[in-house]
C-alpha positions in Angstrom: 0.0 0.0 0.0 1.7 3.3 -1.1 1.6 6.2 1.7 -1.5 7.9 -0.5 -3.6 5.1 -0.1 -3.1 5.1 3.5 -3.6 8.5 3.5 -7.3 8.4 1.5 -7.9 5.5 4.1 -7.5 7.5 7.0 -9.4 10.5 5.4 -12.2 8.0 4.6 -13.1 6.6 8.0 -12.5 10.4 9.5 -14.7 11.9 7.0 -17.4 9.4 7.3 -17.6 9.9 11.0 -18.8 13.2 11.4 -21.7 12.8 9.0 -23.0 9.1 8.8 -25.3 9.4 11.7 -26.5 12.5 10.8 -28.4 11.4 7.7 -31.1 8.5 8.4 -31.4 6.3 5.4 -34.8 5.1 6.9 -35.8 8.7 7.4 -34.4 9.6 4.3 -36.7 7.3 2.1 -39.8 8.6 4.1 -39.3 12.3 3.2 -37.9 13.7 -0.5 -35.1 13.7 0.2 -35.6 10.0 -0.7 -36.2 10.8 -4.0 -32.7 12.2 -4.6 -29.8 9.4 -5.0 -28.4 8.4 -1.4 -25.1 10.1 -2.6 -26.5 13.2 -3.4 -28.1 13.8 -0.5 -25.0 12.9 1.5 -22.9 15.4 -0.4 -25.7 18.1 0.2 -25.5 17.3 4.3 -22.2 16.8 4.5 -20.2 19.9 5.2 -22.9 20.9 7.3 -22.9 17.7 9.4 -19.1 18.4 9.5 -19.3 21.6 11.0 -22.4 20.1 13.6 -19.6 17.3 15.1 -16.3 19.2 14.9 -16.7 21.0 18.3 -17.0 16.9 19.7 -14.8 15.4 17.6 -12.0 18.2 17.0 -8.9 15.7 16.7 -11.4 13.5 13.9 -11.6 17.3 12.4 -8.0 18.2 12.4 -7.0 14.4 11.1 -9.2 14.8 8.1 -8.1 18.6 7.1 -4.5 17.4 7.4 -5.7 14.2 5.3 -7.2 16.7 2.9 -4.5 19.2 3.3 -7.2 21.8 3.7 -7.6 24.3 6.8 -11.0 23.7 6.9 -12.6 20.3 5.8 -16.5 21.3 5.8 -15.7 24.4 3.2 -13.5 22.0 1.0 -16.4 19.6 1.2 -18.9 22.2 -0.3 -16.0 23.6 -2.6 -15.9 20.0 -4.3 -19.5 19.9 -4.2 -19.5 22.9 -6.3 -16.9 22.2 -8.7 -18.8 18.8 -9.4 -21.7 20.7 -10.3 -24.0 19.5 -7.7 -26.8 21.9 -6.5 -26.0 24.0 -4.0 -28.5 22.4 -1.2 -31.6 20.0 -1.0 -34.2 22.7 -2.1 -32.2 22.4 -5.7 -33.2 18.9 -5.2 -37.1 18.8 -4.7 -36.6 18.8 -0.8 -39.6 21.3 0.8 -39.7 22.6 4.2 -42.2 20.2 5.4 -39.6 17.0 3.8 -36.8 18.8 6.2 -39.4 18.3 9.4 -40.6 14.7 8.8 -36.5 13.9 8.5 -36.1 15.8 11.6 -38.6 14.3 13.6 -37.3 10.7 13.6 -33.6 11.6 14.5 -34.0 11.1 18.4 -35.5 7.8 17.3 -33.0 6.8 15.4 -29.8 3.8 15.9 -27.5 5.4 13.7 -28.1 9.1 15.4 -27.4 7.4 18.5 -24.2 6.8 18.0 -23.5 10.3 16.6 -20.6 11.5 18.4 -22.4 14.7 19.3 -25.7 14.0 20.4 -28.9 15.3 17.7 -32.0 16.6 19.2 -34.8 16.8 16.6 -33.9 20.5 16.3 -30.7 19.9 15.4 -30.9 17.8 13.3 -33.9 20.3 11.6 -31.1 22.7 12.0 -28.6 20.9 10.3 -31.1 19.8 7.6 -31.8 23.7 7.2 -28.6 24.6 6.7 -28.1 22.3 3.7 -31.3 23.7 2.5 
């Protein structure tokens, strides 16, 4: 394994930390949001859930911008987004107000939120949702 694959190995397990328990895939196919690919959806949330979990996980933060070679992981999330061409947040994507509630409402439920590193009350996680709106 050369030293960029260990690299993009580390960056991958950092990065998905901060954000898979934000998104509920069960949550996600009850709401629009469902109706965008899973990926898309992710990449729309991400920087945001980023931003939501750095203040509980600041050395997973730091590892990943230094994996990235970025100052600031969440903006270099969105910057990619962007030069990918991906709309800019879920309203792009058919997501309403009322979509962003119904996800909300089933994160206290939820395993995966959970096991978020940085507990998710249903208003944050409207909040969060709101911000990739």
């Amino acid at each position: 394994m050369g030293p960029g694959s260990e690299k993009t190995r580390c960056a991958s397990t950092i990065g998905d930390r901060p954000d898979r328990n934000i998104r509920s895939p069960s949550a996600v196919r009850r709401a629009r949001l469902g109706r965008n690919p899973h990926g898309l959806a992710n990449a729309m949330i991400l920087p945001h859930a980023i931003r939501y979990n750095a203040e509980a996980v600041p050395w997973a933060i730091a590892g990943l911008a230094l994996s990235m070679g970025v100052s600031d992981p969440a903006d270099a999330v969105a910057d990619l987004v962007a030069r990918l061409g991906l709309p800019s947040g879920l309203r792009e994507c058919g997501v309403t107000e009322e979509d962003l509630d119904a996800v909300a409402q089933t994160a206290p439920s939820n395993g995966n939120v959970a096991n978020n590193p940085r507990p998710v009350s249903e208003e944050d996680a409207r909040a969060i949702l709101a911000a990739a709106y």
